[in-house]
C-alpha positions in Angstrom: 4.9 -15.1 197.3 7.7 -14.9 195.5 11.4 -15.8 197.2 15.2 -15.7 196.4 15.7 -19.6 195.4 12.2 -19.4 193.3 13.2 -20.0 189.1 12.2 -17.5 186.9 10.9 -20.1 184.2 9.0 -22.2 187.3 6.8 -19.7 188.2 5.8 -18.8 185.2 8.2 -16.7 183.6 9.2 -17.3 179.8 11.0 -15.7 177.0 9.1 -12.7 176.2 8.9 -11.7 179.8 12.7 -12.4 180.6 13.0 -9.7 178.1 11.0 -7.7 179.5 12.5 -8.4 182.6 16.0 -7.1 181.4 14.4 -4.1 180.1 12.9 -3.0 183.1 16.2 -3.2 184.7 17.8 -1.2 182.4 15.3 1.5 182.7 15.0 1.5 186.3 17.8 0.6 187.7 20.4 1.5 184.8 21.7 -1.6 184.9 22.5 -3.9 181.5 21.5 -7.3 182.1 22.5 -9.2 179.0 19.7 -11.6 178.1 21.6 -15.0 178.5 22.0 -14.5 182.0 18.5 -15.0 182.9 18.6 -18.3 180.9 22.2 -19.1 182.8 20.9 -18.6 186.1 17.3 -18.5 186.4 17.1 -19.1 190.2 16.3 -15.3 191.5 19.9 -14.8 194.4 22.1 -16.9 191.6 20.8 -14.3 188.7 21.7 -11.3 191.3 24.9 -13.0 191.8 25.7 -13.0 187.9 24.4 -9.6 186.9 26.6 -8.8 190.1 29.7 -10.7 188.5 28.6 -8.9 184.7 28.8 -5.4 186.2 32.1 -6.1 187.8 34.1 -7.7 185.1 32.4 -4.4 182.8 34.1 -2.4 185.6 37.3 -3.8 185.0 37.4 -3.9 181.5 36.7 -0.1 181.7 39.5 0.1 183.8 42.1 -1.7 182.8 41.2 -0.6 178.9 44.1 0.8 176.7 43.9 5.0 176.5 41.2 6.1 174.7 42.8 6.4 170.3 40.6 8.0 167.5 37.4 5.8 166.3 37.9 4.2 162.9 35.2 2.5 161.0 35.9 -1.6 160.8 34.3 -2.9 157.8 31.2 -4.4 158.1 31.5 -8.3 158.3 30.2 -10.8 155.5 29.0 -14.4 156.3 32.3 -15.5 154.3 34.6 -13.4 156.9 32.4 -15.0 159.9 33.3 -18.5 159.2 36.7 -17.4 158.7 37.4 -16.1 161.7 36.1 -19.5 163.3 38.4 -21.3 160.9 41.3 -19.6 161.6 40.6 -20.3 165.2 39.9 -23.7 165.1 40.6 -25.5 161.5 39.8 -28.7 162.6 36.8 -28.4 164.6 33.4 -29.5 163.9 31.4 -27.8 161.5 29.0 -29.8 159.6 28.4 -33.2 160.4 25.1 -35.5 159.8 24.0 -39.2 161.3 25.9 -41.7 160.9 29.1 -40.0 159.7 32.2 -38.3 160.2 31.8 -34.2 160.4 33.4 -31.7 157.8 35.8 -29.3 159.4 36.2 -25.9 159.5 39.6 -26.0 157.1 37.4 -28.8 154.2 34.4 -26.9 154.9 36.0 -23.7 153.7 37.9 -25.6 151.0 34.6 -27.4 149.8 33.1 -23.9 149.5 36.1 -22.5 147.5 36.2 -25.2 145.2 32.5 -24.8 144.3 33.1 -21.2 143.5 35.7 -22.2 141.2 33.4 -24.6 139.4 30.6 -21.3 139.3 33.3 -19.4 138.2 34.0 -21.6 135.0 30.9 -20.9 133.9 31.2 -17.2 134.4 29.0 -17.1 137.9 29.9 -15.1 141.2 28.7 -12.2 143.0 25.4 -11.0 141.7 24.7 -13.9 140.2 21.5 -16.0 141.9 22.2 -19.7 141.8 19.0 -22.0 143.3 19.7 -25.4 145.0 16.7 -27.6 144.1 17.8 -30.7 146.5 17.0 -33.1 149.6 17.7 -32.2 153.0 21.4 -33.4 154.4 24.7 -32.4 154.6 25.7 -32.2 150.9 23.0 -29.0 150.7 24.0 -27.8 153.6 27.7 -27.0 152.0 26.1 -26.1 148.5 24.3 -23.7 150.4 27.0 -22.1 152.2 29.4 -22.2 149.3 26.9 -20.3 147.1 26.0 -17.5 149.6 29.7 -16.9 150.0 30.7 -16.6 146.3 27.0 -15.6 144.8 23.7 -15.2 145.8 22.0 -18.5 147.4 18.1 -19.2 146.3 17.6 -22.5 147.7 13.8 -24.2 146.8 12.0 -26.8 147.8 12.7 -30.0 145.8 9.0 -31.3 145.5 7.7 -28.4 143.5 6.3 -29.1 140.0 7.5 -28.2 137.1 4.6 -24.9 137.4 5.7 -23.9 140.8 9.5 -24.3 140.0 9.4 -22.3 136.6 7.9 -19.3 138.6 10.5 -19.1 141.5 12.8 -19.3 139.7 11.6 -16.7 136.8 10.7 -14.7 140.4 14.1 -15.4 141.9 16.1 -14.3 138.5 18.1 -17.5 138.6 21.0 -17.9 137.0 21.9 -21.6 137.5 20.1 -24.1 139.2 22.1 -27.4 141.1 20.5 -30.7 141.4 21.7 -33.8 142.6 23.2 -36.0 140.2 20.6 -38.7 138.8 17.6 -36.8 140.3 15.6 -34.0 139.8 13.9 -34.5 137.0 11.2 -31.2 137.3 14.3 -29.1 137.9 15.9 -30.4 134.5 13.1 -29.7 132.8 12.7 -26.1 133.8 16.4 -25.3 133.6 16.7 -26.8 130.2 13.1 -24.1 129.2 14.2 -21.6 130.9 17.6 -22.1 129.2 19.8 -21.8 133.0 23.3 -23.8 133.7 22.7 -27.0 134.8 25.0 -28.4 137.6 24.8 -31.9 139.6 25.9 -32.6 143.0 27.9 -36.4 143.3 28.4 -37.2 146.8 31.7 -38.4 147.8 33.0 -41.3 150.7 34.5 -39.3 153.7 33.2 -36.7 156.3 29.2 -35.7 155.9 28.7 -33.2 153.2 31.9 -33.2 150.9 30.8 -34.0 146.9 31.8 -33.4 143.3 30.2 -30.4 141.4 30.2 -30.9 137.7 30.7 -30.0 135.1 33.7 -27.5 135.0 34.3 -26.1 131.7 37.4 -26.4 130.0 38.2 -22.7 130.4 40.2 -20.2 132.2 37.6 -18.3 134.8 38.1 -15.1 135.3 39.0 -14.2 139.2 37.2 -14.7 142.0 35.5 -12.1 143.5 34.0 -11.9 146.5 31.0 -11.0 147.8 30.5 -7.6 150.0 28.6 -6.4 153.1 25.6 -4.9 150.7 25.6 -7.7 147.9 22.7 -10.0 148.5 23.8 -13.0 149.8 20.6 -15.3 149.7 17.4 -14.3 148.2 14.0 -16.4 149.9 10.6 -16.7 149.9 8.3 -15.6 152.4 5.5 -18.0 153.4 2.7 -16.4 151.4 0.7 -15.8 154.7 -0.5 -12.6 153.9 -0.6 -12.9 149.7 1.3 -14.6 147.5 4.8 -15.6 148.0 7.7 -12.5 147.6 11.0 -13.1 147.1 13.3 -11.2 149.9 17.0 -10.4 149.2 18.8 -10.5 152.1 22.9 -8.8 152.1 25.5 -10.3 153.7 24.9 -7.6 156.1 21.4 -8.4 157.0 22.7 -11.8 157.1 26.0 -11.0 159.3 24.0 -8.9 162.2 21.5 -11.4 162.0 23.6 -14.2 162.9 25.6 -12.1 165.3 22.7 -10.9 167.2 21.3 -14.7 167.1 24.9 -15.7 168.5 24.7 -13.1 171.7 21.5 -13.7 172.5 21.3 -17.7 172.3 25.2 -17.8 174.1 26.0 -20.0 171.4 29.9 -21.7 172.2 32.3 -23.5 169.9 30.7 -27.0 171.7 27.4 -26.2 171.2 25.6 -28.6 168.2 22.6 -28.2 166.9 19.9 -30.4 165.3 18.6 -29.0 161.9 15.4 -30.7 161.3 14.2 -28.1 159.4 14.3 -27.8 155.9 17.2 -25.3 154.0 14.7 -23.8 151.5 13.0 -22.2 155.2 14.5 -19.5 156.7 14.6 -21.0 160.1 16.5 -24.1 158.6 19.2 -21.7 157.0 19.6 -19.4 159.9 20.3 -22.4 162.2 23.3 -23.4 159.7 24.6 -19.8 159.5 24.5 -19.4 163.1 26.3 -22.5 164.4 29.2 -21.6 161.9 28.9 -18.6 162.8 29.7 -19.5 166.3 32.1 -22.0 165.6 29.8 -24.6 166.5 28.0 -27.1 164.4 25.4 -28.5 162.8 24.0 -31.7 162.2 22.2 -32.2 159.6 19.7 -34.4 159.0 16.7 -35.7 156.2 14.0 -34.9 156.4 11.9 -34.7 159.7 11.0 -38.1 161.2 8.9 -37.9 164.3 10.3 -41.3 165.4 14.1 -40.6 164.1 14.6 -37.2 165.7 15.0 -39.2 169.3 17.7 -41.5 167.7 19.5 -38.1 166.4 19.2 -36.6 170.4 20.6 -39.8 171.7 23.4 -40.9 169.2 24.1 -37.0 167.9 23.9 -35.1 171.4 22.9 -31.5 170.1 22.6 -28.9 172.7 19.5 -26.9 170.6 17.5 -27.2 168.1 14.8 -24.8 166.1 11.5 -26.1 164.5 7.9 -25.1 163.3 5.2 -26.0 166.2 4.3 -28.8 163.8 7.4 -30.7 164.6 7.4 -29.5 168.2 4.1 -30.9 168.2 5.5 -34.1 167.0 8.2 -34.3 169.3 5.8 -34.0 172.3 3.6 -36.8 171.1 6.9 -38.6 170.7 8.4 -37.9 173.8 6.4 -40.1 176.8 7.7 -43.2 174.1 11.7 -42.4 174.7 11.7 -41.4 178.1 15.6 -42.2 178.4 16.2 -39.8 175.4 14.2 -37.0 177.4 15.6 -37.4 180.6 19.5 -38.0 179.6 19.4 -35.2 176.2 22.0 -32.6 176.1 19.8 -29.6 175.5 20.6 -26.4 176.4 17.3 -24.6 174.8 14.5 -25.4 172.4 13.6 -22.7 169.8 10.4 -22.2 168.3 9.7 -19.5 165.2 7.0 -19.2 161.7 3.9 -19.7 163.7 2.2 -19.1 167.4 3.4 -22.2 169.1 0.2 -22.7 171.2 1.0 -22.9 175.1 -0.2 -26.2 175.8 2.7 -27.5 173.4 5.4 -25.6 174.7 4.5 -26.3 178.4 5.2 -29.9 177.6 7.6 -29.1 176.2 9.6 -27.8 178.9 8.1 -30.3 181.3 10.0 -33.4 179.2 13.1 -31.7 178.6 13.3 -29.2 181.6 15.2 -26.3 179.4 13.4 -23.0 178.2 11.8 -22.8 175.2 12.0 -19.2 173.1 10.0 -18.4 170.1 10.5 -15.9 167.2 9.2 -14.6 164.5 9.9 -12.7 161.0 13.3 -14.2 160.2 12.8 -13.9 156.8 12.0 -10.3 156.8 
């Protein structure tokens, strides 16, 4: 029997049915339950209590609202005009930070970014054109990435292909540049220098987590900067290849922007939220989890590549309050867990995310049983 203090999650509810939950409500009782309150107050009288609250304040925003003045049509938002808005809010706070260092703010961030597009632009790249980051998971491709969806089109790849495998994205992707990091790289050299495409190198430089040198910059004038729009593409991907081979998918800056937003309402993402990226950039679900937390005016730690024994270091020293993974590493972290019992019981995690493959049941009950938050999966990011 079910009572008023029983917890949604406890007694056996999850994602997919808290959705369904809030659906049903709608429909039968017309009344808009936003998803994040189930996850706020699972416990059955305290939800009542916030949807409660949620109608009342709608009330009074109806009420007190300004009279009623003719619609006009707000231009559709880009991912540049997104972190923006958070930088204009908030200049100095957090926005990309990594292990072990001091984070990039909003105000360097943006200035990082710009400064790439500059170094683009003396080589006659911007909008349109398709630049792919061939480089190692951390903060510096983390930036490159951003900065290259905000002034061109971003096609970032995974840094281990061959020379075979990187000479077909990129002939799929239509690059028009590729960036490496300096002194490394060596397939992606070769296949630029065939394929005749701009070479760039990333230097890292001393100072907050993800601020470097681009080079070179040609000794000319560029012509202005312009930038992107809501229907240019903004980064062009890979699926998986589950079904055939690998496509490439262009995604606009308003695919991207909705995305993000829709991401940030659901999830209830704040300014102090931080999340963990474990996953790689050249993965959708490694990407979305940068654009989101800047999109939110969080941020985003980023870290190499996925250590099973690391990641519980990174929860302890770093404090993120989500992160988002393949089951693989879920299943990682749950044969992990029973070894770092201090990190499991003292985390800051608000929710766990899990998307690109069934994450079987058995995992994500554990799961929740070490770190006592909900755990919500998802699927088709990239298309």
């Amino acid at each position: 029997e079910i009572g008023r203090r029983d917890h949604f999650f406890a007694i056996g509810g999850h994602p997919l049915l808290a959705a369904r939950l809030a659906s049903r409500l709608r429909e039968r009782l017309g009344v808009d339950v936003p998803l994040r309150l189930i996850f706020e107050a699972p416990v059955l009288a305290d939800l009542a209590e916030a949807i409660l609250e949620n109608q009342l304040m709608d009330d009074a925003t109806v009420t007190e609202a300004a009279p009623a003045k003719e619609p006009t049509l707000a231009a559709a938002p880009t991912l540049r005009t997104l972190i923006e808005t958070q930088a204009r809010r908030a200049p100095d706070a957090a926005a990309i930070a990594a292990p072990g260092a001091a984070p990039l703010c909003y105000r360097d961030l943006l200035a990082q970014v710009d400064e790439v597009i500059r170094v683009l632009a003396t080589w006659g790249l911007g909008r349109g054109d398709r630049i792919a980051l061939v480089m190692p998971q951390g903060p510096e491709l983390a930036v490159a990435f951003v900065a290259a969806a905000l002034g061109a089109t971003a096609v970032p790849l995974n840094p281990v292909y061959r020379e075979g495998e990187l000479e077909r994205y990129l002939t799929a992707a239509r690059a028009s540049a590729v960036i490496v990091p300096a002194g490394s790289g060596l397939a992606a050299r070769a296949v630029a220098a065939r394929l005749d495409l701009p070479l760039l190198e990333i230097e890292p430089r001393p100072g907050p987590a993800g601020r470097f040198t681009l080079g070179p910059r040609l000794p000319v004038t560029p012509r202005p900067v312009d930038n992107p729009g809501p229907d240019d593409v903004a980064l062009a991907i890979h699926t998986s290849g589950t079904t055939a081979g690998p496509k490439v998918v262009p995604l606009t800056h308003a695919n991207m922007a909705a995305a993000v937003q829709g991401f940030v309402e659901t999830f209830a993402l704040r300014p102090d939220d931080r999340a963990l990226g474990v996953m790689p950039l050249f993965h959708v679900q490694g990407l979305m989890v940068v654009l989101t937390s800047l999109a939110a005016g969080a941020s985003v730690i980023c870290t190499p590549a996925f250590d099973p024994t690391a990641v519980f270091e990174w929860m302890e020293a770093t404090r993120p309050t989500w992160y988002s993974a393949v089951p693989t590493i879920h299943q990682a972290i749950v044969a992990g867990a029973p070894q770092h019992p201090t990190v499991t019981a003292g985390h800051a995690l608000r929710f766990i995310r899990s998307s690109a493959a069934p994450l079987p049941p058995a995992v994500m009950v554990e799961l929740e049983r070490h770190f006592a938050v909900p755990v919500i999966e998802g699927y088709g990011q990239s298309e």
